[in-house]
C-alpha positions as CSV (number, residue, x, y, z in Angstrom):
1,X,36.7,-13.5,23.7
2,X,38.2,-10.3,21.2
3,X,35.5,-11.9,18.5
4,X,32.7,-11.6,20.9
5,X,33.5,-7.8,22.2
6,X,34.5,-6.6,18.5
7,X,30.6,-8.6,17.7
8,X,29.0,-6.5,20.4
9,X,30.6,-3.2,19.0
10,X,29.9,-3.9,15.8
11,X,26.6,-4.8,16.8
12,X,25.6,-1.8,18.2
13,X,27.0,0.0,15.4
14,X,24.5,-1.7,13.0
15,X,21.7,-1.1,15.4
16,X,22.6,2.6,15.1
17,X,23.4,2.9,11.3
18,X,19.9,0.4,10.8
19,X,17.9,2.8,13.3
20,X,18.7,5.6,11.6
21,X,18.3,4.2,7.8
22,X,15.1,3.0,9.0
23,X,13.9,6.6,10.3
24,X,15.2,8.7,7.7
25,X,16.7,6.9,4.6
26,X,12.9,4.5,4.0
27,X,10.1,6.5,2.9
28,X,8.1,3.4,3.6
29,X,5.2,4.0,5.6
30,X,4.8,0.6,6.9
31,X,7.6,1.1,8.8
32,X,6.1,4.0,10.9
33,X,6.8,3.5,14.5
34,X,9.5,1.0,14.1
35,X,12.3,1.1,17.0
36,X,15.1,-1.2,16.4
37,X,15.8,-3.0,20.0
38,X,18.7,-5.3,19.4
39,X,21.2,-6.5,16.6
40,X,22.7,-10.3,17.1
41,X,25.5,-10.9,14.8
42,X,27.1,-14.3,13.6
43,X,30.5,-15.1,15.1
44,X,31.7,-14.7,11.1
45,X,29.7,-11.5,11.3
46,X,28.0,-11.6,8.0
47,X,24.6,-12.2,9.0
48,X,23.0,-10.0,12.0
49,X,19.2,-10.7,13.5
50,X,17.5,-7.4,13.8
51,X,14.9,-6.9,16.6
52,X,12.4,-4.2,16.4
53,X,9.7,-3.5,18.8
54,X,6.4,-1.3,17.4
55,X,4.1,0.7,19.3
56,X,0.3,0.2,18.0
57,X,-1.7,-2.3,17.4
58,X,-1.1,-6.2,16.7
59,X,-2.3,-6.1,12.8
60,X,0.4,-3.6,12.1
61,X,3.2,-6.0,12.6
62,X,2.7,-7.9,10.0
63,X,2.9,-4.6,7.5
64,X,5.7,-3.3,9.1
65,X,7.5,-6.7,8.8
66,X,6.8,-6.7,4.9
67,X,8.0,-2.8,5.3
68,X,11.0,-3.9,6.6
69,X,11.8,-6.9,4.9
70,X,11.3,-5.1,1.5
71,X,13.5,-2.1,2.6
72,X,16.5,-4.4,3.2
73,X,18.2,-3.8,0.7
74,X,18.2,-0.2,0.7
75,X,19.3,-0.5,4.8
76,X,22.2,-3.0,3.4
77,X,23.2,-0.3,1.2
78,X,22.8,2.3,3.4
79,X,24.8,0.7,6.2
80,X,27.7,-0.5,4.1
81,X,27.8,3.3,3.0
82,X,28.3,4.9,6.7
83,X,30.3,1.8,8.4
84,X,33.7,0.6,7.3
85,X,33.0,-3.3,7.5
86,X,34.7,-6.2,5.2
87,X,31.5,-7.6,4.7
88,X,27.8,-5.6,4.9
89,X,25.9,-8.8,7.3
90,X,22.7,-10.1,5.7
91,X,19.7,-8.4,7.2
92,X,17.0,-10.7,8.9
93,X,14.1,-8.8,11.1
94,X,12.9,-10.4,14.3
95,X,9.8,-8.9,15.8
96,X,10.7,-8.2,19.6
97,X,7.9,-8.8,22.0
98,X,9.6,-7.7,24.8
99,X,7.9,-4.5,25.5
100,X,4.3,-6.4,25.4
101,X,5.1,-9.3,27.6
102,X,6.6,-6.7,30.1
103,X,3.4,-4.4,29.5
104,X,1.5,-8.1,30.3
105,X,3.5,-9.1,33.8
106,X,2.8,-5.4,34.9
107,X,-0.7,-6.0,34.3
108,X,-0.6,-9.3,35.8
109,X,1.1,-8.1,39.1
110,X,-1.1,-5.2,39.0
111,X,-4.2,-7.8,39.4
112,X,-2.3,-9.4,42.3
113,X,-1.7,-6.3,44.0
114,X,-5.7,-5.1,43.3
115,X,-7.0,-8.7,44.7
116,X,-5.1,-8.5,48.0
117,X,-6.5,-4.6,49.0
């Protein structure tokens, strides 16, 4: 129970330190209009699953996932710099589709809602 609580805080800590290396540390333009949604660490904590959501349109995902996957290192660095951890977690970016599939069921029940007036 401790490991999970001290993974969640040290989760959001990453998703911070990540957020903000990815805003103003990469010069990267790939990466423009990348929000990072979620951080999932191991139980060991040394490797963390990094969600990011992206306003625009469907072909920039797969630039901003080469963006981010070749500005890894530089986050790795940037994070072990500003948090105090044992061991900096290996990076892995996860595109999260949460925003669209909620964007989609709004839409959906939006057609419901039109059909029955």
């Amino acid at each position: 129970m401790g490991s999970s609580r001290r993974s969640e805080r040290v989760g959001g800590q990453l998703r911070e330190e990540i957020s903000r290396a990815v805003q103003r540390t990469v010069k990267d333009p790939r990466i423009r209009g990348v929000t990072v949604t979620d951080v999932k660490l191991s139980s060991d904590l040394r490797y963390a699953r990094v969600y990011y959501s992206l306003i625009g349109e469907d072909p920039r995902r797969a630039e901003a996932q080469e963006g981010l996957q070749s500005a890894r290192g530089v986050i790795r660095r940037e994070v072990g710099r500003n948090l105090q951890l044992r061991y900096v977690p290996d990076i892995e970016f996860f595109f999260d589709d949460s925003l669209g599939n909620a964007e989609h069921i709004e839409s959906l029940l939006r057609q419901i809602r039109d059909s029955e007036t």
